[in-house]
C-alpha positions in Angstrom: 0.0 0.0 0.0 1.1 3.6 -0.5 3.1 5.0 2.0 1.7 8.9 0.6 -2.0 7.5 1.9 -2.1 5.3 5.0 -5.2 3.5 5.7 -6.6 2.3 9.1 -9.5 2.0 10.5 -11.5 5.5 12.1 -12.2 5.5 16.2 -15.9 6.5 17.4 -15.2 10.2 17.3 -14.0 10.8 13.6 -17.2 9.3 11.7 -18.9 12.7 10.9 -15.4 13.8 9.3 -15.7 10.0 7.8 -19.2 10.3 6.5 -18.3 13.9 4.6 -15.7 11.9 1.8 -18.7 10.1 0.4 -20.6 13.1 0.8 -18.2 14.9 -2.1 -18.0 11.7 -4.5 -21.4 10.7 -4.4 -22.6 14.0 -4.6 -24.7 14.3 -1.5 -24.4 15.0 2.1 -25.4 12.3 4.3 -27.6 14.2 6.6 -27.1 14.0 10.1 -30.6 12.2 11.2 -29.5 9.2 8.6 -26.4 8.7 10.2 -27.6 8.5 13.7 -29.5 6.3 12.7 -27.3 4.1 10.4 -24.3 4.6 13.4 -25.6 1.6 15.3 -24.8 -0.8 12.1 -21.9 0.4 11.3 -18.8 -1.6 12.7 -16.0 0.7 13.3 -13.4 -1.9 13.8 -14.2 -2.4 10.0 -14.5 0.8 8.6 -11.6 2.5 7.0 -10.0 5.8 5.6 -7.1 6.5 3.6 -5.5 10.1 4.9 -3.6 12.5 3.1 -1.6 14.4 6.2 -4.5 14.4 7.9 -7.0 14.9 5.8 -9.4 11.8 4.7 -9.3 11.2 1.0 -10.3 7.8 0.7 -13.2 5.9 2.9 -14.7 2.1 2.8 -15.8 -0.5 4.7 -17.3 -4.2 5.4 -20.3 -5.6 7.3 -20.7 -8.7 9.0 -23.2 -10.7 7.1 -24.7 -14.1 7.1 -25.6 -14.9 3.1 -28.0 -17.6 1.7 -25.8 -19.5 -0.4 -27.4 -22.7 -2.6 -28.2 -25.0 0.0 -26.8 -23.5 2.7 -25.4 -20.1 4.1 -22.0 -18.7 4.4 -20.4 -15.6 6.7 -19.6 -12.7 4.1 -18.0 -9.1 3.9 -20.3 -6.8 3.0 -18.5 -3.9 1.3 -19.9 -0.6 1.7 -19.1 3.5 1.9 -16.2 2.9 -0.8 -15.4 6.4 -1.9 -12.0 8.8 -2.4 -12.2 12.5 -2.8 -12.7 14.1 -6.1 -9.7 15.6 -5.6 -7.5 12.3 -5.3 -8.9 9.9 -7.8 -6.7 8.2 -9.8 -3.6 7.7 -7.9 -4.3 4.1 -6.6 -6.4 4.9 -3.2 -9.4 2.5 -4.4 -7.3 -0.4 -5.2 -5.1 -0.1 -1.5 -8.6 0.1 -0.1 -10.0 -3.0 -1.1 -6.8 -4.6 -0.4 -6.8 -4.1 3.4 -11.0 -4.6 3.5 -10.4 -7.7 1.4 -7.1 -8.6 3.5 -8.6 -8.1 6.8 -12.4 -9.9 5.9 -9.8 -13.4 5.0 -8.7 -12.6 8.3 -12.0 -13.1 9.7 -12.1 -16.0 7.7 -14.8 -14.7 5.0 -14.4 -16.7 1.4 -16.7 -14.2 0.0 -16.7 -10.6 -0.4 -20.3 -9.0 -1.6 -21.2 -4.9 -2.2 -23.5 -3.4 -4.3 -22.0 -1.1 -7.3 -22.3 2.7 -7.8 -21.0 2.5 -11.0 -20.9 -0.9 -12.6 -17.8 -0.2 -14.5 -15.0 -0.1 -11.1 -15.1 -3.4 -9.2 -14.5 -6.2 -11.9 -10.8 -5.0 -11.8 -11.1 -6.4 -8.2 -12.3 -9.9 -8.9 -16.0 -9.2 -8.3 -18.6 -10.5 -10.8 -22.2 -9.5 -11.2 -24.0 -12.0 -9.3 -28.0 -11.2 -8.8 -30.1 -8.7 -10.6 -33.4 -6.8 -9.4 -36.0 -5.0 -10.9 -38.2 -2.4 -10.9 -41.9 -2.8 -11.4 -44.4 0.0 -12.1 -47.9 -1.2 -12.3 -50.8 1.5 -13.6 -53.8 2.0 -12.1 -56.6 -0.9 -13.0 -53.8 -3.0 -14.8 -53.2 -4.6 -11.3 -55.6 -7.6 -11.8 -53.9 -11.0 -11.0 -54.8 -14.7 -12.3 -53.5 -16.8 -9.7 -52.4 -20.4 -10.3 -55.1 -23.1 -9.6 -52.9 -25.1 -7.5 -52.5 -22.8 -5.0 -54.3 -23.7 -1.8 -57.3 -21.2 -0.9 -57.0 -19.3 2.5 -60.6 -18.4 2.9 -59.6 -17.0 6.7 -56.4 -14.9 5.6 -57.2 -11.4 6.4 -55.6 -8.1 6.0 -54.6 -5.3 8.8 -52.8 -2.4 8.6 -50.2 -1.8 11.5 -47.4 0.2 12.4 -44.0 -1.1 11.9 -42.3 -1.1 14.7 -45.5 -2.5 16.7 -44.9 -5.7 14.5 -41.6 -5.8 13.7 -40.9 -9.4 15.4 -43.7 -10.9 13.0 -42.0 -9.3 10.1 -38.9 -10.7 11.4 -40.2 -14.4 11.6 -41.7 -14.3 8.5 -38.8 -13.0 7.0 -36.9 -16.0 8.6 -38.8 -18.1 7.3 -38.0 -17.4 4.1 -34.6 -16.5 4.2 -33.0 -20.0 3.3 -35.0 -20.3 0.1 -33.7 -17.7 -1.7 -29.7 -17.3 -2.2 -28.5 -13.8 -2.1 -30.6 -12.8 0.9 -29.1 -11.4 4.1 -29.7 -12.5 7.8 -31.0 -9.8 9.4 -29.7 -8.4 13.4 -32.0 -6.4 15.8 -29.9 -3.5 14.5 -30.7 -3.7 11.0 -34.4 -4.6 11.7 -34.1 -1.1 13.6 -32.9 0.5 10.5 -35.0 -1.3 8.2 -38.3 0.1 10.0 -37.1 3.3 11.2 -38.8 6.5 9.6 -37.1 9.6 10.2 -38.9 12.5 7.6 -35.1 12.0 6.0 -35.9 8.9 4.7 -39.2 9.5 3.3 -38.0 11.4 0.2 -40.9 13.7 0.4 -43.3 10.3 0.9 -45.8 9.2 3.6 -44.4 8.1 7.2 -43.3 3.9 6.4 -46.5 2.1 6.5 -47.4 -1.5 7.0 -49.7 -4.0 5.2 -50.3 -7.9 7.2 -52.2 -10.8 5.6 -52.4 -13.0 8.8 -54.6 -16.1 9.4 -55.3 -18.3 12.7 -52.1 -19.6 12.4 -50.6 -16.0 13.2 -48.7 -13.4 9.8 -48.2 -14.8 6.8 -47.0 -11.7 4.9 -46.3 -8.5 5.3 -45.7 -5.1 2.9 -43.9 -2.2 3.7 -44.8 0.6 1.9 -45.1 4.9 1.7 -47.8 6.9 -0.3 -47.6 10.0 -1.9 -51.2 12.2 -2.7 -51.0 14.0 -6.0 -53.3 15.4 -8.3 -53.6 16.6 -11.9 -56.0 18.4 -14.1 -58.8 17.5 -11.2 -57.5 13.7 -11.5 -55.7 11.4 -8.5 -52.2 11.3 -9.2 -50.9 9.3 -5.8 -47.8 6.9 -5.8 -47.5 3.9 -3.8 -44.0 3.0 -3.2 -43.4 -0.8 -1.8 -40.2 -1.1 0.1 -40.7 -4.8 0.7 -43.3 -7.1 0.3 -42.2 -10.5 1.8 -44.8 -13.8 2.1 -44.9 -17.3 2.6 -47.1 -18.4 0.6 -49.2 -17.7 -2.8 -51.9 -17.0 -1.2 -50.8 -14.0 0.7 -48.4 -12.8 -1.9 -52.1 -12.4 -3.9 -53.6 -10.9 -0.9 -51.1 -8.1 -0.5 -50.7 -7.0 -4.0 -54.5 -7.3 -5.1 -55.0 -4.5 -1.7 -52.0 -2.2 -2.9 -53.0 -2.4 -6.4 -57.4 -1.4 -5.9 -55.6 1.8 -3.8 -58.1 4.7 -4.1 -56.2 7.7 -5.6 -53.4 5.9 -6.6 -52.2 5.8 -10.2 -48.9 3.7 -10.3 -47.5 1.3 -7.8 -43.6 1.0 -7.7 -41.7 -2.1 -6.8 -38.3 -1.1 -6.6 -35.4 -4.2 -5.6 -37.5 -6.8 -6.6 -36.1 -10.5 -7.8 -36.1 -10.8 -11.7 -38.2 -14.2 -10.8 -41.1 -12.0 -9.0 -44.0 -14.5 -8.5 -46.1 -11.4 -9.4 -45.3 -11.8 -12.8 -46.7 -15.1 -13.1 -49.8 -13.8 -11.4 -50.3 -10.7 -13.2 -53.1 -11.8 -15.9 -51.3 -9.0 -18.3 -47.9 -9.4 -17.7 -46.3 -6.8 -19.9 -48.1 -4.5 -17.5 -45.4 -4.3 -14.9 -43.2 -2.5 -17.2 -40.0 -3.8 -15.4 -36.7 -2.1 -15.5 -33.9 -4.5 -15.0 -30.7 -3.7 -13.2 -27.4 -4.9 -12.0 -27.6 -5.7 -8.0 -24.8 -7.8 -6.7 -21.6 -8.2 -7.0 -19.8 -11.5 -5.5 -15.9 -11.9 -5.6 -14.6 -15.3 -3.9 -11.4 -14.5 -1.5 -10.8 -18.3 -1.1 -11.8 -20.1 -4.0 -11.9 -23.6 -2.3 -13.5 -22.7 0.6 -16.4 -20.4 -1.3 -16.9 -23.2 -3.4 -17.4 -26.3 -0.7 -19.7 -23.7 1.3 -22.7 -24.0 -1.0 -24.8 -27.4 -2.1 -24.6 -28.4 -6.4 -27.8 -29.0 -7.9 -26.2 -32.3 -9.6 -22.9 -34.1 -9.4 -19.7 -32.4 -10.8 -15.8 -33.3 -11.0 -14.7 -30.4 -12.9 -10.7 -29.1 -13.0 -10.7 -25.7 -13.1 -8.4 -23.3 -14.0 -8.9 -19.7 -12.2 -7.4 -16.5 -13.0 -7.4 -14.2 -10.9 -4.9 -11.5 -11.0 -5.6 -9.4 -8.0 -5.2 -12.3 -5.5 -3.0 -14.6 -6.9 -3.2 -17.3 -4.5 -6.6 -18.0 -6.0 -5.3 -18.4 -9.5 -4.4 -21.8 -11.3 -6.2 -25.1 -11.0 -8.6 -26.5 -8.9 -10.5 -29.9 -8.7 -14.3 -29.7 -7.9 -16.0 -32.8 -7.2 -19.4 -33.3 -5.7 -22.0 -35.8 -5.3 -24.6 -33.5 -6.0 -28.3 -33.6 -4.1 -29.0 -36.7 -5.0 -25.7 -38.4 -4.5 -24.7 -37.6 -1.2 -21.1 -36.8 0.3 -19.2 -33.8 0.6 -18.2 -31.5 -1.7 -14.5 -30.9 -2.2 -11.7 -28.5 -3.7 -8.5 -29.0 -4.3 -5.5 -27.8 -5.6 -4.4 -30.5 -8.7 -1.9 -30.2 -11.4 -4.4 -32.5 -13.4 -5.0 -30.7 -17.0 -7.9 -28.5 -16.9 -11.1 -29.0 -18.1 -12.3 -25.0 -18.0 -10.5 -21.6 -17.9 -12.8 -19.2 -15.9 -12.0 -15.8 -14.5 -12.4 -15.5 -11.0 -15.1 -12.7 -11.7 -17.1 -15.0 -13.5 -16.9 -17.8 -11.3 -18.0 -14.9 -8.5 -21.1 -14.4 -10.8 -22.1 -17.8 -11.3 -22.1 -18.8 -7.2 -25.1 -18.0 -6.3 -26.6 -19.9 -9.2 -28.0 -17.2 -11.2 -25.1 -16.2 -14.0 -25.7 -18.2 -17.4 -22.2 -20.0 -17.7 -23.3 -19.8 -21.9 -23.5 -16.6 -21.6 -20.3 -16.1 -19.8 -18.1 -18.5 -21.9 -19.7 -16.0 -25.5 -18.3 -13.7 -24.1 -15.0 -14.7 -23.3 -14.8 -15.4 -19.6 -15.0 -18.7 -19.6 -13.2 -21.4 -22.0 -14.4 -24.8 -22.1 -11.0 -27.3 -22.9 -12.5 -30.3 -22.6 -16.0 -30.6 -24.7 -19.0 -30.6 -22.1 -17.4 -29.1 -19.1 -19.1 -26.4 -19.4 -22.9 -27.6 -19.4 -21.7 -29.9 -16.4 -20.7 -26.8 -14.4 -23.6 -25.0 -15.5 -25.8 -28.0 -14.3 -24.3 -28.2 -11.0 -24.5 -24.6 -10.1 -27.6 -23.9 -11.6 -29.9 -22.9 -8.6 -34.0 -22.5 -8.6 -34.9 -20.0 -6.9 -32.7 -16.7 -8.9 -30.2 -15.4 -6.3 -31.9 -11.8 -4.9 -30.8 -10.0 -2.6 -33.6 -7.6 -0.5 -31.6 -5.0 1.0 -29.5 -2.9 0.0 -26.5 -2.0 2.4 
């Protein structure tokens, strides 16, 4: 690392100076409400700044996270508040950076690094490869009407109730634990975040409602919830309101139908946005039109594997592999060169293993784009057309795409 910018980690009293570097590159100030709020999450014995005499040019940092990997979870870094001054771009402070939050999260024994991207264009450089997308959905006013699948069980005694947020935040909580190991890419959540995630200071309303909640609950207690803000317009005479869904979380089809047929018959509202949701939505199988929800696809997360063989024997293979590859991976060399993959698969028992060999290779993959295909929701086709992976032994590469193929698409719901 640069001996012009040392890097260590900020004490307690230096994160409002800390908090005003991304304030310049991002092109906002973090107002001071948010970051009482955010302060309990943050983990100071991972956050970092690169100085400049002592001046703070350079800022990132890593949360502690438990992941939902395919059949099965995994602790990862979760890299955040990555920023350097306007003034000091381009003179390495980025790449030192991620070298000490990468160094110190293998430290901590993390095989995984995960962050979300300001700019797509900056962290393939570093290893990371786009792993999940998201979508945004904008449904009209009266194009809301769903056709539900005849399979799925009728709840005549699911009801609906609205409720304040923090009155019900441990039933949101269970619910969302019970659907956290179905869907790789999501995060475990602590009491902290849950604090976050249902906080409403007028800062974080962007002009919008206070955060409002939506249950559909039976006898047997919640079965879904929606959190949501409104917005009351009007034009020429006409209701113009917005209905913006933070999260809408269920457990089954029945409630998933419940909650969207209420926020969609909304009186005075013309669109309903879904922002963050999974590219596999079960509301676009329901929607009887579709091409109604107008979605807007974008890149979410980004996945780089620190330790190849332990990322790799961390999550479950949809069918059996024994696969040599050969990784490259120029940032962290240690990774690079060729590794043996074997694995009975879900029907075949055993454990999964990975090895170092000097066996020939039967693949040459990019670390990035083995980082995108983890979670099970890159297309190894895709990957190989365009040159980041190179099948040398004919079939490899349907084999690997079998095995790390994963139903549901990796999603991640919050955004850190």
């Amino acid at each position: 690392m640069s001996p012009n910018y040392p890097i260590r980690t900020i004490t307690l009293d230096e994160f409002d100076a800390f908090t005003a570097v991304p304030g310049h590159a991002f092109l906002d100030d973090w107002p001071a409400e948010d970051r009482e709020l955010e302060r309990p999450v943050i983990e100071f014995d991972r956050t970092i700044a690169a100085f400049d005499g002592t001046q703070m040019v350079g800022t990132a940092g890593a949360y502690t996270f438990r992941m939902t990997v395919p059949g099965g979870t995994a602790d990862v870094a979760g890299v955040t508040l990555v920023s350097v001054l306007p003034s000091h771009r381009r003179r390495g402070i980025l790449t030192d950076m991620m070298r000490y939050v990468i160094a110190d999260a293998g430290r901590r024994d993390e095989a995984i690094a995960i962050l979300y991207a300001s700019e797509s264009g900056i962290y393939g450089r570093f290893g990371f490869g786009l792993a999940t997308w998201h979508q945004r959905i904008r449904v009209g006013r009266g194009d809301g009407r769903l056709s539900v699948g005849t399979t799925a069980p009728a709840s005549p005694q699911l009801c609906l109730r609205l409720a304040n947020p923090s009155d019900v935040r441990s039933d949101l909580a269970k619910v969302f634990a019970t659907v956290l190991p179905t869907r790789p890419g999501m995060l475990a959540r602590s009491e902290a975040w849950w604090d976050l995630i249902v906080s409403d200071a007028p800062t974080r309303r962007d002009g919008m409602s206070p955060l409002r909640c939506l249950l559909a609950e039976d006898a047997s207690g919640v079965r879904g919830y929606a959190l949501y803000r409104t917005k009351g317009s009007w034009s020429d005479g006409l209701p113009d309101g917005e209905l913006r869904l933070q999260e809408l979380t269920a457990l089954d089809p029945a409630a998933t139908a419940a909650l969207w047929t209420d926020l969609f018959s909304r009186d005075l509202v013309s669109a309903v946005y879904a922002v963050h949701r999974p590219v596999d939505d079960p509301l676009l199988a329901m929607l009887a039109d579709p091409r109604r929800a107008l979605p807007l696809v974008g890149d979410a997360l980004w996945v780089r594997l620190m330790d190849v063989p332990a990322a790799l024997i961390q999550r479950k293979y949809a069918s059996a592999i024994d696969v040599v590859l050969d990784v490259q991976d120029a940032f962290m060399p240690e990774n690079a060169g060729r590794w043996r993959l074997t694995s009975g698969g879900l029907d075949g028992g055993g454990d999964t293993h990975c090895e170092r060999t000097t066996a020939p290779a039967d693949l040459l993959i990019s670390v990035h784009a083995l980082g995108a295909g983890y979670l099970g929701g890159a297309s190894f086709g895709q990957l190989a057309s365009a040159g980041h992976v190179s099948e040398l032994i004919p079939g490899a590469l349907a084999r690997l795409a079998a095995a790390m193929s994963w139903d549901q698409r990796p999603w991640c719901s919050m955004m850190f």
